[in-house]
C-alpha positions as CSV (number, residue, x, y, z in Angstrom):
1,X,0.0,0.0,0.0
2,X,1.4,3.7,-0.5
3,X,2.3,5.4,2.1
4,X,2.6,9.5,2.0
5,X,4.1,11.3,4.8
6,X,1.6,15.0,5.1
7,X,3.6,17.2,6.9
8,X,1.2,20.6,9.0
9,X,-1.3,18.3,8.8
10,X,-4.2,20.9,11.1
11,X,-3.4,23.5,8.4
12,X,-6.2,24.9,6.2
13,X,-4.9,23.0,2.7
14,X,-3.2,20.3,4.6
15,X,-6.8,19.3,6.2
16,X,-8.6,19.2,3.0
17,X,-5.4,17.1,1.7
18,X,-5.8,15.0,4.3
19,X,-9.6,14.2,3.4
20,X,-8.4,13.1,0.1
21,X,-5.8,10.5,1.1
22,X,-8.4,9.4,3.6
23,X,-10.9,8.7,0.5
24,X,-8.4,7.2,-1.9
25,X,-7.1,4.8,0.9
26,X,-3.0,6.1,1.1
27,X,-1.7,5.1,4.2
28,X,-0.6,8.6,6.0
29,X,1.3,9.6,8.2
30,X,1.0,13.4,9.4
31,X,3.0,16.2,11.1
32,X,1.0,18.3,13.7
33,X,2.4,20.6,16.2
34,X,0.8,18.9,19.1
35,X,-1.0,15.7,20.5
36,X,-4.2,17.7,21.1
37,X,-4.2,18.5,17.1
38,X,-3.4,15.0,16.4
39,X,-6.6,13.5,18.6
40,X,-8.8,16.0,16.7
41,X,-7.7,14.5,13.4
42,X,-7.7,11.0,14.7
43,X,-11.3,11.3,16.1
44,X,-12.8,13.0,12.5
45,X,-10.9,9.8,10.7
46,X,-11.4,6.7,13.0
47,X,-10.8,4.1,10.3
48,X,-8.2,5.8,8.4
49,X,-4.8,4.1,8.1
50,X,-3.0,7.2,9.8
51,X,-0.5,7.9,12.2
52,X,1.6,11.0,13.9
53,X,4.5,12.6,14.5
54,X,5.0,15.4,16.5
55,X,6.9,18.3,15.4
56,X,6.8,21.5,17.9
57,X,8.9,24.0,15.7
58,X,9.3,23.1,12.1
59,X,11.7,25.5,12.1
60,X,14.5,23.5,13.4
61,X,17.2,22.0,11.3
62,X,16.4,18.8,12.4
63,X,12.7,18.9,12.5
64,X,11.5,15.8,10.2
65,X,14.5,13.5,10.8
66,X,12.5,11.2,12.8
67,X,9.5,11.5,10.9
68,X,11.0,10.6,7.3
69,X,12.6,7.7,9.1
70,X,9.1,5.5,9.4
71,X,9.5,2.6,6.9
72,X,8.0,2.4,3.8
73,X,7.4,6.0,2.7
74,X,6.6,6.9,-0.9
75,X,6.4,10.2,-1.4
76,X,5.8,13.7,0.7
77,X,3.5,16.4,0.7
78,X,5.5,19.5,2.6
79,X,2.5,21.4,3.5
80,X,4.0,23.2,7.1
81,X,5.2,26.6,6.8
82,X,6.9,29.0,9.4
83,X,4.9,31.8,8.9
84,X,3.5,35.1,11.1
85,X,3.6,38.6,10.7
86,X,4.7,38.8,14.3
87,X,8.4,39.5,13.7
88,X,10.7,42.1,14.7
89,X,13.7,40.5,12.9
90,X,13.2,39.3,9.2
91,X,16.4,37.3,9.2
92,X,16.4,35.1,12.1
93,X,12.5,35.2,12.8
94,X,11.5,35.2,8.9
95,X,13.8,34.2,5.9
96,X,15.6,31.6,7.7
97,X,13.3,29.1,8.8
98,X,11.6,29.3,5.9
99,X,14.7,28.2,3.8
100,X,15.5,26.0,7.1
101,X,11.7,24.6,6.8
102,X,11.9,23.5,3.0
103,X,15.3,22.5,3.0
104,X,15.8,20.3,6.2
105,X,13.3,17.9,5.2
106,X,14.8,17.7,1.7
107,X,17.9,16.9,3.6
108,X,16.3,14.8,6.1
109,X,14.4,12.7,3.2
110,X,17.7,12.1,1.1
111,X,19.7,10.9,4.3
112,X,17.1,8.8,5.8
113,X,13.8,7.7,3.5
114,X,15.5,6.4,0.0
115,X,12.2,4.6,-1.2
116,X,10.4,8.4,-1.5
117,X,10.0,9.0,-5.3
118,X,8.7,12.6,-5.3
119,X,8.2,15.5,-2.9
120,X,5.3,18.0,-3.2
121,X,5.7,21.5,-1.7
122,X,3.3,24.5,-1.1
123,X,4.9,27.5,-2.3
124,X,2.9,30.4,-3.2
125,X,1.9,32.7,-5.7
126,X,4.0,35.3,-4.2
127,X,7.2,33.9,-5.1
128,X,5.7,34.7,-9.1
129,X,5.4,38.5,-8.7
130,X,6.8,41.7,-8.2
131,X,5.2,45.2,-7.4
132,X,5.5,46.1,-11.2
133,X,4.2,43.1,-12.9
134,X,0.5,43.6,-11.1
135,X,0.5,47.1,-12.7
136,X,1.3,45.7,-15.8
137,X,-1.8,45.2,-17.4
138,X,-0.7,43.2,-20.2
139,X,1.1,40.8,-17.9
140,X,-0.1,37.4,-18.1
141,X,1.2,35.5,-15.1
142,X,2.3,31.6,-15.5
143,X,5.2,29.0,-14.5
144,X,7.9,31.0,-15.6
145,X,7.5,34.0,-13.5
146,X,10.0,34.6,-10.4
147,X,9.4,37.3,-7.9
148,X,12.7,39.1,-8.6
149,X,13.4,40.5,-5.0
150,X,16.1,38.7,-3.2
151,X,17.3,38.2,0.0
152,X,18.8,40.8,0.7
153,X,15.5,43.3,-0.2
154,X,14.0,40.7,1.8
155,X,15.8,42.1,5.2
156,X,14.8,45.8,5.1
157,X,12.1,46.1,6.6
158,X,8.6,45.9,4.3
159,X,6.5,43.3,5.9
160,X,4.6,42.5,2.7
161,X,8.2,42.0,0.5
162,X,9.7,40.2,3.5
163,X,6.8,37.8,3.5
164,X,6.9,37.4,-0.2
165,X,10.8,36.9,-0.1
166,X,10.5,34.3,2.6
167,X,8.1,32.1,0.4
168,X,10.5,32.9,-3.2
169,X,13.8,32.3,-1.2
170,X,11.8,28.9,0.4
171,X,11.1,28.0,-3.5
172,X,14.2,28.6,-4.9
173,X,16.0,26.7,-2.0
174,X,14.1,23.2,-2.5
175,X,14.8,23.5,-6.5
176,X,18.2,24.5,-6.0
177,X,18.6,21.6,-3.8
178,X,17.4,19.1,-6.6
179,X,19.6,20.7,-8.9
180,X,22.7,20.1,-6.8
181,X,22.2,17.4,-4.6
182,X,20.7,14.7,-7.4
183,X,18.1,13.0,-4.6
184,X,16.1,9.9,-4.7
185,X,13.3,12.0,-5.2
186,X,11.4,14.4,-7.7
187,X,10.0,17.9,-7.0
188,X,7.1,19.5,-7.6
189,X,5.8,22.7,-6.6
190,X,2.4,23.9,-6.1
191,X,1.7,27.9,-5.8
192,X,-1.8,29.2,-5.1
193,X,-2.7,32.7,-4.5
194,X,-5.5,33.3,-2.6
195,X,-7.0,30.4,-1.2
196,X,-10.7,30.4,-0.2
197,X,-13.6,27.5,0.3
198,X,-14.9,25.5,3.6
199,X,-13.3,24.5,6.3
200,X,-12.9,21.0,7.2
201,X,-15.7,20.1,9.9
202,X,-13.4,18.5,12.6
203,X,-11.6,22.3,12.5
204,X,-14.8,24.4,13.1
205,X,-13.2,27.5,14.9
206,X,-13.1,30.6,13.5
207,X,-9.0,31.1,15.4
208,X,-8.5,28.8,12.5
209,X,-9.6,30.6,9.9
210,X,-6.7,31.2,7.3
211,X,-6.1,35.2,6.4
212,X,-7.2,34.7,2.7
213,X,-10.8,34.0,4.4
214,X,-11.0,36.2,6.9
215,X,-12.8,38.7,4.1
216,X,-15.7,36.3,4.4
217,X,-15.8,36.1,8.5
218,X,-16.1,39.9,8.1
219,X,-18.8,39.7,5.4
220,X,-21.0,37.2,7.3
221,X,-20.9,39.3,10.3
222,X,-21.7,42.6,8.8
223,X,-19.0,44.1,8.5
224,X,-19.3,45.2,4.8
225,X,-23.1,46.2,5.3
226,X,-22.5,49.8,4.6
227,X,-19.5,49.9,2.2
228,X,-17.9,46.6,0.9
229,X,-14.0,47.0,1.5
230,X,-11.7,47.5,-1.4
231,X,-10.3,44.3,-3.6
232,X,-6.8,44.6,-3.1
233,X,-4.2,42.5,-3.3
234,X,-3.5,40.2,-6.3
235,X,-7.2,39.9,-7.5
236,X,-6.2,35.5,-7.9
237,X,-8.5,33.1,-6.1
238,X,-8.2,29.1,-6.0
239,X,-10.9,27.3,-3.9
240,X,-8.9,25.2,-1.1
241,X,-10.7,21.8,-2.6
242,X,-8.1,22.4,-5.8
243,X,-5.9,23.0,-4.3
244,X,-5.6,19.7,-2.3
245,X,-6.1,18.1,-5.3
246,X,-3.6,19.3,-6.9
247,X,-1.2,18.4,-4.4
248,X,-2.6,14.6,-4.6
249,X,-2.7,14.3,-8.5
250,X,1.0,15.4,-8.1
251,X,2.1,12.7,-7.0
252,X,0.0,10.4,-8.5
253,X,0.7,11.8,-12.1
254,X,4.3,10.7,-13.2
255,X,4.1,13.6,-16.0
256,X,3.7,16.2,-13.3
257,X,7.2,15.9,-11.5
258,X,9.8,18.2,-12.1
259,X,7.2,21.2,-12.9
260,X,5.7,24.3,-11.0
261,X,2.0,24.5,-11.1
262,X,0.1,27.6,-10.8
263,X,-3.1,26.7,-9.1
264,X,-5.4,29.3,-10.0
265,X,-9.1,29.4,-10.6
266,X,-9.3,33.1,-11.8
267,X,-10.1,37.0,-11.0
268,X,-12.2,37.9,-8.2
269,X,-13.5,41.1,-6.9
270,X,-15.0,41.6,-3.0
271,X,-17.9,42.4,-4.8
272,X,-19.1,39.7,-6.5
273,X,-18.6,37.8,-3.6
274,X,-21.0,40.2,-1.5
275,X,-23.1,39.2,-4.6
276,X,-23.2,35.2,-4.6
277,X,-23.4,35.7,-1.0
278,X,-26.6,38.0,-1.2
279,X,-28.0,35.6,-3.9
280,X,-27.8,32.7,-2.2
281,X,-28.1,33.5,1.6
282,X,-31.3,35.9,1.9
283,X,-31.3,34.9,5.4
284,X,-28.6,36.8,6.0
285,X,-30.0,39.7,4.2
286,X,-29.2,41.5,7.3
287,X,-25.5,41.3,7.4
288,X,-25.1,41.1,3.8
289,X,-24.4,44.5,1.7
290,X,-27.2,45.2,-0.5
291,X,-26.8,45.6,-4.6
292,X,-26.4,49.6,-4.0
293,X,-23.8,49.9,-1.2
294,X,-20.7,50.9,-3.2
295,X,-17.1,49.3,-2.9
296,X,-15.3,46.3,-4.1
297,X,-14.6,46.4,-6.9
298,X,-11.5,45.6,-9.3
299,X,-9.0,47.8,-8.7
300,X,-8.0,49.8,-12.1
301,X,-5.4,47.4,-13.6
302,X,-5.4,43.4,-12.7
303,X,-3.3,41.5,-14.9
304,X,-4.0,38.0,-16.4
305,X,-2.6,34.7,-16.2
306,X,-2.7,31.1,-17.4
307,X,-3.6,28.3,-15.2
308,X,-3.5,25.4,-18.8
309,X,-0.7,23.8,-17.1
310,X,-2.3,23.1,-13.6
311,X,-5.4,22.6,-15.6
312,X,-4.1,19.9,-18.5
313,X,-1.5,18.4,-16.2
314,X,-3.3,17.5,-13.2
315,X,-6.5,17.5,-14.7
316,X,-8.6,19.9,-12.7
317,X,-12.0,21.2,-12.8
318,X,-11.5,24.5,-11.4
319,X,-14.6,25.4,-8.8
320,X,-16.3,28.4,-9.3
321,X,-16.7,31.5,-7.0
322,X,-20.4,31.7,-6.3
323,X,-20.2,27.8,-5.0
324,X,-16.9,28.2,-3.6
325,X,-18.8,31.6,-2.2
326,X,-21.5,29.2,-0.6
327,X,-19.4,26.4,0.7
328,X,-17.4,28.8,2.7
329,X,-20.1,30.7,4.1
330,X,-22.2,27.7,5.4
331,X,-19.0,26.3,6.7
332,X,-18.2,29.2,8.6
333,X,-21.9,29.8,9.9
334,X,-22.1,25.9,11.1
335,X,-18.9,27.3,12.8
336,X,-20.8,30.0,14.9
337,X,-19.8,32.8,12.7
């Protein structure tokens, strides 16, 4: 039987992963920070073939020695990432780990777990783009594109380029690491922008709600019922559901190793989403913006992209925003929201 080591298994994509492997019937074994997470995962899935190891700080060099080191693994999903905004030093607090995070499992695979065949890792969208290129409005963002900052611009002080330095330098680290060190293993990389959709029943609390969903927390509660808050950002949306899947049908697709896949469903403005919402909720009419409060919409330039590789490769059936839309929101209200 297969066996695929999940590493941040309580994480928003990592749960919905999770769910998949449980339906296909992998064997799984799973990272979590603590043995309270693991129970809650073990008590959703009480026939699943799964087990745990616990990892308290993924951002130590020897994190995932032990748990590459159970027998029989055959490949690896890398979902766990060292990531807050709470940081007063970008270097120590920021950029390292997450090089340290991505590349000490690589290491720790290569030394101890020569039967894996390929690793998947969450990157990020923001590892794609620069300030520029989302005012270029004939940009058409795909695999090829690096986010050109570097380290360096990485330590001075901008939260938003540290964060998206951290992810690129992360990236970059776990490719240059194939390149050099000729593993056992394959890589692929999977890089969604925005991620929004359900959350996974077992994890009903809103303290777990991902930032990329908090706009719909705030929508729910009424928040946006007298002006809808602007669209910014990147204007890209993936529903979490591909995004899981995409990670599974990396590994099970020989042609997809090697490759970068951006995982994106399309454009989105805060405003249609106040609209699917307001379509398909009217008991929430009072919350809910109506059609003639202003705000959210597109901001004056959002450049395009290409998602045929993702699409072709892994074979995925995007999910649109209005059900995406509902999905979330009846997740979050069985959640108390």
């Amino acid at each position: 039987m297969t066996k695929v080591l999940l590493t941040g298994g309580s994480g928003f994509i990592a749960t919905h992963i999770l769910e998949l492997l449980v339906q296909r019937g992998y064997e799984i074994v799973t990272t979590v920070r603590s043995e309270d997470k693991a129970a809650k995962i073990r008590e959703a899935h009480p026939n699943a073939k799964l087990s745990f190891v616990i990892v308290p700080d993924i951002a130590q060099p020897d994190a995932f020695d032990q748990a590459v080191k159970i027998p029989g693994l055959d490949f690896v999903l890398h979902t766990a990432s060292p990531f807050h905004f709470n940081w007063s030093d970008a270097k120590t607090e920021l950029l390292d780990p997450a090089i340290t995070g991505t590349t000490s499992i690589l290491k720790a695979i290569k030394k101890s777990a020569p039967g894996v065949k390929r690793v998947v890792v969450t990157s990020s969208f923001v590892s794609m783009i620069s300030a520029a290129t989302l005012q270029d409005p004939n940009k058409v963002f795909s695999e090829s594109d690096w986010n050109p900052n570097t380290y360096e611009d990485g330590l001075k002080g901008d939260k938003i380029i540290a964060y998206r330095v951290s992810k690129t330098v992360a990236e970059r680290s776990a490719w240059e690491f194939v390149e050099e060190e000729k593993p056992n293993f394959d890589l692929v990389t999977i890089n969604p922008p925005l991620v929004f959709g359900p959350i996974v029943h077992h994890l009903n609390s809103l303290s777990a709600i991902n930032t990329s969903n908090e706009r719909y927390v705030d929508l729910i509660q009424g928040k946006w019922k007298d002006e809808i808050l602007p669209s910014i950002g990147t204007n890209f949306w993936v529903d979490v559901r591909d995004v899981a899947l995409a990670h599974v049908a990396a590994f099970e697709k020989p042609d997809a190793g090697g490759q970068r896949f951006f995982c994106v469903a399309g454009k989105f403005s805060n405003r249609e989403i106040a609209a699917a919402a307001r379509k398909n909720f009217p008991g929430l009419k009072d919350k809910i913006p109506s059609v003639e409060v202003k705000g959210g919409d597109y901001p004056p330039v959002v450049p395009g992209y290409d998602n045929t590789r993702a699409t072709e490769v892994l074979g995925i059936n995007w999910i649109n925003l209005e059900k995406s839309t509902v999905d979330n929101i009846t997740s979050l209200l069985a959640a108390g929201a």
